[in-house]
C-alpha positions in Angstrom: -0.1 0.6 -14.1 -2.0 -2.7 -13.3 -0.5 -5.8 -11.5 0.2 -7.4 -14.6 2.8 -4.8 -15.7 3.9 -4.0 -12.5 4.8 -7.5 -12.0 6.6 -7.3 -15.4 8.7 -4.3 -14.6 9.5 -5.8 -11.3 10.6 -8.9 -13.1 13.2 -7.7 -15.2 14.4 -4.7 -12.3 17.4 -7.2 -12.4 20.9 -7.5 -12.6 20.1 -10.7 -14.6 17.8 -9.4 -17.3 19.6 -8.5 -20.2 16.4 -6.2 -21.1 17.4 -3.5 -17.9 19.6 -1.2 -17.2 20.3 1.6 -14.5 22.1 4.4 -16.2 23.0 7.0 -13.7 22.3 7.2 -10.0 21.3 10.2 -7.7 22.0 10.1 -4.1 21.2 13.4 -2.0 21.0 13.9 2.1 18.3 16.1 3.3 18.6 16.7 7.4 14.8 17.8 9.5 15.7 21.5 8.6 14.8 20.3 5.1 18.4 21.2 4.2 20.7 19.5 1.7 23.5 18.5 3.0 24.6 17.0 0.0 24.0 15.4 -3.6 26.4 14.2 -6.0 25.1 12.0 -9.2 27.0 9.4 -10.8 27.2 7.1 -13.8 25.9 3.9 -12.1 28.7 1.8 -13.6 31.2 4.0 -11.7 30.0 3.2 -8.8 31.5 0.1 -6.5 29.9 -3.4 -7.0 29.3 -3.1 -2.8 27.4 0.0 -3.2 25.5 -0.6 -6.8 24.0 -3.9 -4.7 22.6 -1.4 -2.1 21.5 0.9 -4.1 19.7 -1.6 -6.5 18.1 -3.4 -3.7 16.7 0.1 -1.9 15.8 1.2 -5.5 13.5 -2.0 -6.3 11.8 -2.1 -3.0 9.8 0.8 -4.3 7.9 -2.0 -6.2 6.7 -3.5 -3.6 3.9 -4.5 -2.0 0.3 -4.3 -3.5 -1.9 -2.6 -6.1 -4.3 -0.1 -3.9 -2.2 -0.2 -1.0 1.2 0.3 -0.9 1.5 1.1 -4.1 -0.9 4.1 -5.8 -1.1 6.1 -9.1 -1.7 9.3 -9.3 -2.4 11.1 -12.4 -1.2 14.6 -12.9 -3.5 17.7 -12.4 -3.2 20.4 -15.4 -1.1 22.9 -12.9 1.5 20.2 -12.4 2.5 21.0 -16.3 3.6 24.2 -15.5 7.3 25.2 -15.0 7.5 24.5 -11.8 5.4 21.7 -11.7 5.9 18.3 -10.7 5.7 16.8 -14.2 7.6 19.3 -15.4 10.1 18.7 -13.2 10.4 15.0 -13.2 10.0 15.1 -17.1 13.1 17.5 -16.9 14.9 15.4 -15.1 14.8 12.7 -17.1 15.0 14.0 -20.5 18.1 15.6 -19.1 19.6 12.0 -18.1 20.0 13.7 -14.5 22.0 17.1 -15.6 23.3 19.2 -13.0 20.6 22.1 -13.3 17.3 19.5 -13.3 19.0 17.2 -10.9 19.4 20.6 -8.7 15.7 21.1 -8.9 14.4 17.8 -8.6 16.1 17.2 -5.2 14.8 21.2 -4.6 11.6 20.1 -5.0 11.6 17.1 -2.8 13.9 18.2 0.2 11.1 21.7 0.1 7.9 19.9 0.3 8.8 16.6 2.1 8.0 16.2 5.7 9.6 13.1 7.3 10.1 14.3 10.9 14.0 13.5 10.6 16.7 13.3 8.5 16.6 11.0 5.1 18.5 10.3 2.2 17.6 10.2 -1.5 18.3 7.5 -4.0 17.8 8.0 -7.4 18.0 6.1 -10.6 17.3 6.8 -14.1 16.3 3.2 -15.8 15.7 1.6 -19.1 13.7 -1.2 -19.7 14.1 -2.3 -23.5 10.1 -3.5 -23.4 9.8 -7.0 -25.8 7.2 -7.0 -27.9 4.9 -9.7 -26.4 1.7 -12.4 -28.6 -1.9 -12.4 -26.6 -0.4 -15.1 -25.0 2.2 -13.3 -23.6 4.8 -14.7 -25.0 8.1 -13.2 -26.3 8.3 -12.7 -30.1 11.3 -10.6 -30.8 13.8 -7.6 -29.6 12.3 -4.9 -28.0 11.2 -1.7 -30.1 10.6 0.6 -27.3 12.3 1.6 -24.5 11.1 2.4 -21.5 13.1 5.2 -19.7 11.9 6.2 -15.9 12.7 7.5 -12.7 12.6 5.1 -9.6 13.2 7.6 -6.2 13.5 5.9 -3.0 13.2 8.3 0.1 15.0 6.5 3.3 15.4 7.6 7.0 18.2 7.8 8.5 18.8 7.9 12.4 21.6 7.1 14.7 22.5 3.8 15.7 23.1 2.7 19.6 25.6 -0.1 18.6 25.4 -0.9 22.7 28.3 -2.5 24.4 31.5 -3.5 22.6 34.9 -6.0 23.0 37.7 -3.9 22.2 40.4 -6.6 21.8 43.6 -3.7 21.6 42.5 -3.1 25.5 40.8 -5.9 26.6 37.8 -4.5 27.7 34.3 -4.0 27.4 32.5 -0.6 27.1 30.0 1.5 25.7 30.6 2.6 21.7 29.5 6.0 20.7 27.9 6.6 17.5 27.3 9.7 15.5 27.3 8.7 12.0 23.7 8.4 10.5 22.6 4.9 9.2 20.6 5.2 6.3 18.3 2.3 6.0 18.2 0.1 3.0 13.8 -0.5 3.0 12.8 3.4 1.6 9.7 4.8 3.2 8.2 6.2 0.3 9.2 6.2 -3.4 7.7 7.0 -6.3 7.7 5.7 -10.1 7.6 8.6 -13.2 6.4 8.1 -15.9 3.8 5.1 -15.1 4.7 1.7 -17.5 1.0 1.3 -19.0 -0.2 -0.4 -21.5 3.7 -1.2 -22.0 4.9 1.8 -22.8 5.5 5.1 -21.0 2.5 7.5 -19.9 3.7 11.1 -19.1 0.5 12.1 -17.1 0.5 9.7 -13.9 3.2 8.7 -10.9 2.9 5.9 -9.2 3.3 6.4 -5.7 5.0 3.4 -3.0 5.0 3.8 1.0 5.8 1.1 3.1 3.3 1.9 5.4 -0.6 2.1 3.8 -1.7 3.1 7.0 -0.2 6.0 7.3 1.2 7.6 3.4 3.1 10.6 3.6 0.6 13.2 2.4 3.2 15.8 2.2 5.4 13.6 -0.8 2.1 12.8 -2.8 0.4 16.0 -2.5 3.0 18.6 -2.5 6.1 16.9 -4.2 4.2 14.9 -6.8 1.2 17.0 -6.8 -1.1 13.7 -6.2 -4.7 14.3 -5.4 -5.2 11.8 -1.8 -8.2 10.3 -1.2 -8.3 7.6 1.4 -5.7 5.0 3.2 -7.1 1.4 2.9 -8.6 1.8 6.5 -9.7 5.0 5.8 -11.4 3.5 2.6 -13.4 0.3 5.1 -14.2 3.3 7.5 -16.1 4.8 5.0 -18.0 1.6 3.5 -19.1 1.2 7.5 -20.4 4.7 7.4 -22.8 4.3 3.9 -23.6 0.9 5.5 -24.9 2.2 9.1 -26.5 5.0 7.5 -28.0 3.4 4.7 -29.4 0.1 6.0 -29.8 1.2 9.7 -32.4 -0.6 11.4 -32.0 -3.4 9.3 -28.5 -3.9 10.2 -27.7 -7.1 11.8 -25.2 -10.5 12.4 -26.4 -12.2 9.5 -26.5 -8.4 7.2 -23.0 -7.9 7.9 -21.5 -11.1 7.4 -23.4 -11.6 4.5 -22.2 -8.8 3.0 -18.4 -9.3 3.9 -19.1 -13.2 2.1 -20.4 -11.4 -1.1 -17.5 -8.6 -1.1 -14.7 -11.1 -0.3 -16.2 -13.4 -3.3 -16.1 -10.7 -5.4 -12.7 -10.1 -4.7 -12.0 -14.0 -5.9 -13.5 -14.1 -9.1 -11.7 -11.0 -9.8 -8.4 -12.3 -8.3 -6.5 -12.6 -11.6 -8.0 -9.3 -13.0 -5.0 -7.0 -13.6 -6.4 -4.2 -12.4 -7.8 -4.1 -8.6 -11.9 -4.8 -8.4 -13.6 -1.5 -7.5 -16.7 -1.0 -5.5 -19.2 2.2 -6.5 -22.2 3.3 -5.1 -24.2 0.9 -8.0 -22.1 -2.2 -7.0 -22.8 -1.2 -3.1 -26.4 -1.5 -4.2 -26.4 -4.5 -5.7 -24.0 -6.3 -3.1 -26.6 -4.8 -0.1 -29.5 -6.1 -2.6 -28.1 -9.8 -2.3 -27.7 -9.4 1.6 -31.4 -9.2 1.9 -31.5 -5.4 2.5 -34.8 -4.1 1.8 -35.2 -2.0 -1.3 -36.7 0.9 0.5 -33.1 1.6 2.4 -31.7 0.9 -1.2 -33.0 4.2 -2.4 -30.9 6.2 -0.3 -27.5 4.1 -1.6 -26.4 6.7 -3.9 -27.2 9.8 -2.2 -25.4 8.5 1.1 -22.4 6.7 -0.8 -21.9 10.6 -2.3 -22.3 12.5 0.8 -19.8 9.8 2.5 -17.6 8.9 -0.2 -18.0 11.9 -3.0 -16.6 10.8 -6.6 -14.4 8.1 -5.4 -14.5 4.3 -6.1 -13.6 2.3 -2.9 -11.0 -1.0 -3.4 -12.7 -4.5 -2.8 -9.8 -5.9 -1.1 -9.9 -3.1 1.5 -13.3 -3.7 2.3 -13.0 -7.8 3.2 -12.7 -8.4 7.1 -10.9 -11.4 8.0 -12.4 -12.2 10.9 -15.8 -11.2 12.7 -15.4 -9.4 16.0 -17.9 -9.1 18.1 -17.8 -6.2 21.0 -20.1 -5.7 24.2 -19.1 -4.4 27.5 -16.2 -6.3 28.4 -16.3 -9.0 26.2 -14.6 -9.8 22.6 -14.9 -12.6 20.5 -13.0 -13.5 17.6 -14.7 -15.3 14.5 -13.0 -16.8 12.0 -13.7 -16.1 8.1 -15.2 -19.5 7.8 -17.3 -19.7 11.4 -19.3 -16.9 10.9 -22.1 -19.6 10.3 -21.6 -21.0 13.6 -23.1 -18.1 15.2 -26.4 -16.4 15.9 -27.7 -13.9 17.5 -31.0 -14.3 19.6 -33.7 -13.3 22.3 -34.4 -16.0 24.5 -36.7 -15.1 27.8 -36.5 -11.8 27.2 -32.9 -11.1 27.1 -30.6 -10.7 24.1 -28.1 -13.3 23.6 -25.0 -14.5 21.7 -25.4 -18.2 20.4 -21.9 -20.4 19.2 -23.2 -23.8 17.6 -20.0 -26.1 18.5 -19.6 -29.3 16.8 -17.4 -30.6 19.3 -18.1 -30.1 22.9 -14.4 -29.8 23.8 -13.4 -26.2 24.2 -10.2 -24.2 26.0 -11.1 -21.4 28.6 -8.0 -19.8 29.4 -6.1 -22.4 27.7 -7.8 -24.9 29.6 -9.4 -28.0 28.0 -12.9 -28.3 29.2 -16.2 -29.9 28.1 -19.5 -28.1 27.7 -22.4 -30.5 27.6 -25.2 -32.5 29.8 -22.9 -33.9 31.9 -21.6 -29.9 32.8 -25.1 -28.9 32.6 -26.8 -31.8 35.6 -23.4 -30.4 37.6 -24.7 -26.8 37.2 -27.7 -27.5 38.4 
């Protein structure tokens, strides 16, 4: 799936579109034992208008969020085919419009493998999108000829509230309410998308993954419930571009290397900003963009065999790679550089000792939130 069609699906995952529908609705309560404590499916249009709205809100937030971070595909390896694979299962599940046996197993499979560190619940819907046929312009040309049948699971904690202090009017008083009853929150965790809406129309052979966190992706739901192969989290991915950097260029690394190369990467990631599928950066692209940063092209040689010693067989995404600000660390100081000020500073040796240069065009500056001046007139009182 690319933004383009995600954007699409998201689109018409409304109660407005005439195009989409939710058919049937799975909810299921798992508790930290990995137990289920329950799981009941129903015809969504049987459900209460004051539940439906929750559910379709939780159910659309897996759509969330961006291409490469919070939201990831995963194609299918040729074991997850198997019976008791994940493909198998989800395919199952589906086919079945949510039966009792492959609704059973599904929810097996997730409440099994999953690892939230608490109780959660599990929400569920099987969805059609009647998909219109579209011109190259994208514009509408008739009714749809394909539909567009999928999965959309929403995994949600669920903890006990501490509703604090309370009025109670029947005896005039104030005092503390208990509470037992787990609260299931509305924004899911994770969530996952099967099959994958590409090239508008259902592929089999991919999942598309969602956590709400890209920082920190539950490994245990895209490795052993979907059978995903992970590779990095977006700060994993910048971690590793630093590494191939400081290894490759070494020596040669410097203030004006590395801001220069965060300039060409976040340029990059312009020109390719209405691209529907995220820009990608390989160890030949790496080259080129160190190439235009003035890196000599004895340390280029050793791009490829680093970036695959660092990286192995993955592509990194652009967008993870762009800092938005320069810091700059020494013993117990910090500065902060904005995206466009990195110009405004140098780096240089004067008698003998290194030092950190800021080029200010106007003299005023705040030291603690203090307005002061730094010029001739602070310079003949210094002296």
């Amino acid at each position: 799936m690319n933004k383009k069609e995600i954007a699409e699906l998201k689109k018409n995952f409304s109660t407005d579109s005439g195009l989409f529908v939710i058919k049937a609705v799975t909810l299921a309560y798992v508790n930290s034992e990995r137990n289920v404590l329950c799981r009941n499916t129903r015809s969504y249009i049987s459900i209460e208008a004051d539940e439906t709205e929750v559910i379709f809100e939780t159910l659309k937030k897996t759509l969330s969020g961006t291409l490469g971070k919070n939201l990831t595909e995963y194609a299918f390896p040729k074991e997850s085919y198997s019976e008791d694979g994940a493909q198998s299962i989800l395919w199952n599940t589906m086919k079945t419009e949510m039966d009792e046996e492959s609704t059973e197993k599904f929810i097996a499979r997730i409440a099994e493998n999953t690892d939230m560190g608490g109780n959660y619940t599990i929400v569920s819907g099987l969805c059609t999108y009647s998909v219109p046929k579209k011109s190259k312009n994208d514009e509408i040309l008739d009714d749809s000829d394909t539909d567009y049948n999928f999965i959309v699971t929403a995994i949600c904690p669920a903890n006990t509230g501490d509703d604090g202090l309370f009025f109670d009017s029947a005896s005039n008083a104030i005092s503390k309410k208990p509470n037992t009853e787990m609260i299931i929150s509305r924004a899911p965790q994770d969530g996952f998308i099967f099959p994958v809406f590409s090239d508008r129309a259902p592929d089999v052979n991919a999942v598309m993954y969602y956590t709400r966190s890209p920082k920190k992706p539950n490994l245990s739901i895209i490795e052993d419930v979907l059978d995903g192969t992970f590779s990095y989290t977006p700060e994993g991915e910048k971690e590793k571009f630093r590494e191939v950097l400081t290894q490759v260029c070494a020596n040669e690394l410097d203030y004006t290397v590395i801001t220069q190369v965060n300039d060409i990467i976040d340029d990059i990631v312009a020109q390719n900003k209405n691209e529907t599928e995220p820009t990608m950066i390989d160890s030949g692209r790496m080259k080129t963009i160190l190439s235009d940063a003035g890196i000599s092209s004895e340390k280029l040689e050793a791009v490829d065999a680093v970036y695959e010693k660092v990286v192995g067989d993955f592509s990194l995404t652009a967008s993870n790679l762009v800092e938005n600000k320069t810091v700059l660390s020494a013993e117990s100081i910090t500065v902060n550089i904005g995206k466009d000020a990195t110009d405004k500073v140098r780096t240089s040796v004067i008698q003998g000792r290194k030092c950190l240069i800021i080029d200010l065009e106007d003299p005023t500056v705040k030291i603690n939130g203090i307005e002061t001046g730094i010029g001739s007139e602070s310079t003949a009182a210094a002296e």
